[in-house]
C-alpha positions in Angstrom: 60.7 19.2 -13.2 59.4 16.1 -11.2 62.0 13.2 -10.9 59.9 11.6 -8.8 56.8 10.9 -11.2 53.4 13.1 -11.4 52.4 15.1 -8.9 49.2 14.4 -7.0 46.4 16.8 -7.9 45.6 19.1 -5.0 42.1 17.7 -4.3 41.5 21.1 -1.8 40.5 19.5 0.6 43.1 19.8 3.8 43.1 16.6 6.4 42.4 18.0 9.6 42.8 16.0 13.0 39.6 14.8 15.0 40.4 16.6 18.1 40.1 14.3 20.9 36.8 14.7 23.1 38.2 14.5 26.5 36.0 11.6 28.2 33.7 12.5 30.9 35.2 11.2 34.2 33.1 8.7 36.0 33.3 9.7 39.9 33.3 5.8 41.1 35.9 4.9 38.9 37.8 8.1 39.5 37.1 6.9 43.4 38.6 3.6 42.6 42.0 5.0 41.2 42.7 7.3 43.9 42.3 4.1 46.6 44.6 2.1 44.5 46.8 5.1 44.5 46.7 5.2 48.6 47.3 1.5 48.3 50.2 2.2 46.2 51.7 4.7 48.7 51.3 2.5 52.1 53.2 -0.3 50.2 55.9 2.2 49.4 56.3 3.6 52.8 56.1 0.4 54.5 59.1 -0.6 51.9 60.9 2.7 53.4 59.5 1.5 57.0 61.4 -1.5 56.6 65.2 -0.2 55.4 65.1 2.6 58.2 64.6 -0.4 60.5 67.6 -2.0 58.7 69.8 1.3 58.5 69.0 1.6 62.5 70.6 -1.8 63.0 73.6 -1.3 60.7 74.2 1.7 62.8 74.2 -0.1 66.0 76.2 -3.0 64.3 78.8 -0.2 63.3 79.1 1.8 66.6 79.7 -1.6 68.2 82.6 -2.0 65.8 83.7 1.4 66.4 82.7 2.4 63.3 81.7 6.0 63.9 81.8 7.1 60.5 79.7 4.5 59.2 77.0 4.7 61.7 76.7 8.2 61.4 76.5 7.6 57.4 73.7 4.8 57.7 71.9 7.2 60.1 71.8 10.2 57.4 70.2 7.5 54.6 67.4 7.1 57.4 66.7 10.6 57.9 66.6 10.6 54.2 63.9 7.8 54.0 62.0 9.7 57.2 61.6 12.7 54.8 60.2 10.5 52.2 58.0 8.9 55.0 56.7 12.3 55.4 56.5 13.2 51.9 54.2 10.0 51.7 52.3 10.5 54.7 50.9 14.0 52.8 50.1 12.6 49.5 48.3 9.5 51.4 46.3 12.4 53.1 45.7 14.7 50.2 44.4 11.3 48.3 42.4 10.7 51.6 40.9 14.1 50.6 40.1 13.8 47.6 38.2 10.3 47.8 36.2 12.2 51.0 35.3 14.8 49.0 34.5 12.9 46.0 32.2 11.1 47.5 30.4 13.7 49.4 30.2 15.2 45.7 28.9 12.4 44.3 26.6 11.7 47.7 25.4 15.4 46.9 24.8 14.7 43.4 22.3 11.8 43.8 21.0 13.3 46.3 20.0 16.0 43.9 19.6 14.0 40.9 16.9 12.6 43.9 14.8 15.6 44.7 15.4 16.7 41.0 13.5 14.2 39.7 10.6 14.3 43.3 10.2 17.8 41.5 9.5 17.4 38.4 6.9 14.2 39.2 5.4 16.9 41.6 5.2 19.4 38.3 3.5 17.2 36.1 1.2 16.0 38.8 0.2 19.6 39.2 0.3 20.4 35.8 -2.1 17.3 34.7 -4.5 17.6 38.3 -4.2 21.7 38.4 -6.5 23.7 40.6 -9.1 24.6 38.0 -9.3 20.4 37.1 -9.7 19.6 41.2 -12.5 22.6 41.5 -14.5 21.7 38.1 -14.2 17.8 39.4 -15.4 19.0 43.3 -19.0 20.6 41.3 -19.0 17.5 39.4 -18.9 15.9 42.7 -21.3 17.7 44.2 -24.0 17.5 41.4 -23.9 13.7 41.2 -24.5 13.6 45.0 -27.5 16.0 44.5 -29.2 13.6 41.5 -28.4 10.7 43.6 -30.6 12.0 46.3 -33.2 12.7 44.2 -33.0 9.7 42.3 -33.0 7.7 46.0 -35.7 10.0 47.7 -37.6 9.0 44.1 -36.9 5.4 44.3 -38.5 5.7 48.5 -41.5 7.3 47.5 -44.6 4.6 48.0 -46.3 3.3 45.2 -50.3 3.4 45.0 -52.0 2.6 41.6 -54.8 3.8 43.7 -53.5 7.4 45.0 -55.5 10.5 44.8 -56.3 13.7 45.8 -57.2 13.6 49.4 -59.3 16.9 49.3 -61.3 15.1 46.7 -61.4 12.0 48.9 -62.5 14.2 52.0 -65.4 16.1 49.8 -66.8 12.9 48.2 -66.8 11.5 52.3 -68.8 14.4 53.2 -71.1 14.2 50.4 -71.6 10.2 51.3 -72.2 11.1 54.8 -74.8 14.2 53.6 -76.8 11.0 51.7 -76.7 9.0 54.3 -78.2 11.6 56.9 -80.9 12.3 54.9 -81.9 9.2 53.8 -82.2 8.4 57.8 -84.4 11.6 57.9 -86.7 10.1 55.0 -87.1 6.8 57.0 -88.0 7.8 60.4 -91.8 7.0 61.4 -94.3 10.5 62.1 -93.9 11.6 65.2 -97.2 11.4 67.4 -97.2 15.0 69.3 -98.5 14.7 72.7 -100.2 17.8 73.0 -103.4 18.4 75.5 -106.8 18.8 74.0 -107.8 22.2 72.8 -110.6 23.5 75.1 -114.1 23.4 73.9 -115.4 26.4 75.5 -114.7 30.2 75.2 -111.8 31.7 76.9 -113.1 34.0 79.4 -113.3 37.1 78.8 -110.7 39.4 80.5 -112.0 42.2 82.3 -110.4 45.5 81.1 -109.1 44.0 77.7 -108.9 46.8 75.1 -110.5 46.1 72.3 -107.2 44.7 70.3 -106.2 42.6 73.4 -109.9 40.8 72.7 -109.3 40.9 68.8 -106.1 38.7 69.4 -107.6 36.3 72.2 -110.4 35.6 69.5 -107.6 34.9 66.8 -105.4 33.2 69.2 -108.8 30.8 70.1 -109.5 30.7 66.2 -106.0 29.3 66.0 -106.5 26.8 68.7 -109.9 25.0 67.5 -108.5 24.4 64.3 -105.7 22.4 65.5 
């Protein structure tokens, strides 16, 4: 039985707690805490600095009174506030630690957030230049230099609407200068041969001539008269 009213409906549904996601320290602020904490701990030991100063002088004040017991009691509360000097002195330094090695971490971490990021621009350099892109663009290279001699060595060539053949040139010369000697031959005047008069009378007759030797001095003078 409820005195109390209805009771709620189980909806089934339990209400768990969002655990708490621990935050990320940040290494300059964490830096930054741990100087304020050395500050903190100078101020302290110069507080300590200055009552073992005072407890010194009480003691000398009391040992000039005669006051043994008293001066040796303000003596013990400075040894006490030495050991908490020293106490001090080695938190300062393990604080003093950890902000040295802090920032060497932190030094390190750029540093290789540094050359992380010189790497991977170097990676996609190669991956978008490659090898196989720098040879294909070297042929490419190399082929325009090649059509741009032609095409210059084309562009030098001399221009003469008039250009032939010169073994034609040189055959059609020699035919012009054939012509031209033989129309010289065609022109010149007959030539008047100064030759001596044939003689009117017999050749004599050569003693001991054969018979054929006298049939070719008869031709030969045959020859002569007719001239």
């Amino acid at each position: 039985m409820n005195f109390f009213g209805r009771k709620k409906k189980d909806t089934g549904a339990s209400v768990t707690a969002t655990p708490r996601v621990a935050k990320q320290a940040d290494p300059a602020e964490s830096i930054v805490k741990l100087r304020e904490a050395i500050a903190t701990q100078e101020k302290r030991e110069e507080h300590l600095n200055r009552k073992m100063d005072a407890l010194t002088k009480e003691a000398k004040e009391k040992m000039a009174k005669k006051d043994k017991k008293g001066a040796l009691f303000s003596l013990k509360r400075k040894k006490m506030y030495e050991a908490e000097i020293d106490k001090i002195q080695n938190v300062k330094m393990t604080l003093e630690t950890q902000v040295m090695n802090l920032e060497s971490a932190t030094q390190n971490a750029e540093t290789f957030g540094a050359m992380k990021t010189g790497t991977d621009a170097m990676k996609k350099i190669r991956m978008d230049v490659g090898i196989e892109k720098v040879d294909d663009m070297m042929d490419d290279i190399r082929e325009e230099m090649e059509v741009a001699n032609e095409i210059s060595n084309a562009i030098a060539q001399p221009i003469d609407p008039l250009m032939t053949d010169d073994d034609e040139l040189l055959a059609e010369l020699e035919g012009l200068e054939q012509d031209e000697l033989e129309e010289e031959i065609l022109t010149l005047p007959d030539a008047k041969l100064d030759l001596p008069d044939a003689p009117s009378s017999k050749l004599p007759e050569i003693q001991g001539a054969t018979k054929d030797e006298e049939e070719e001095l008869r031709k030969l003078e045959a020859e002569i008269a007719g001239m």
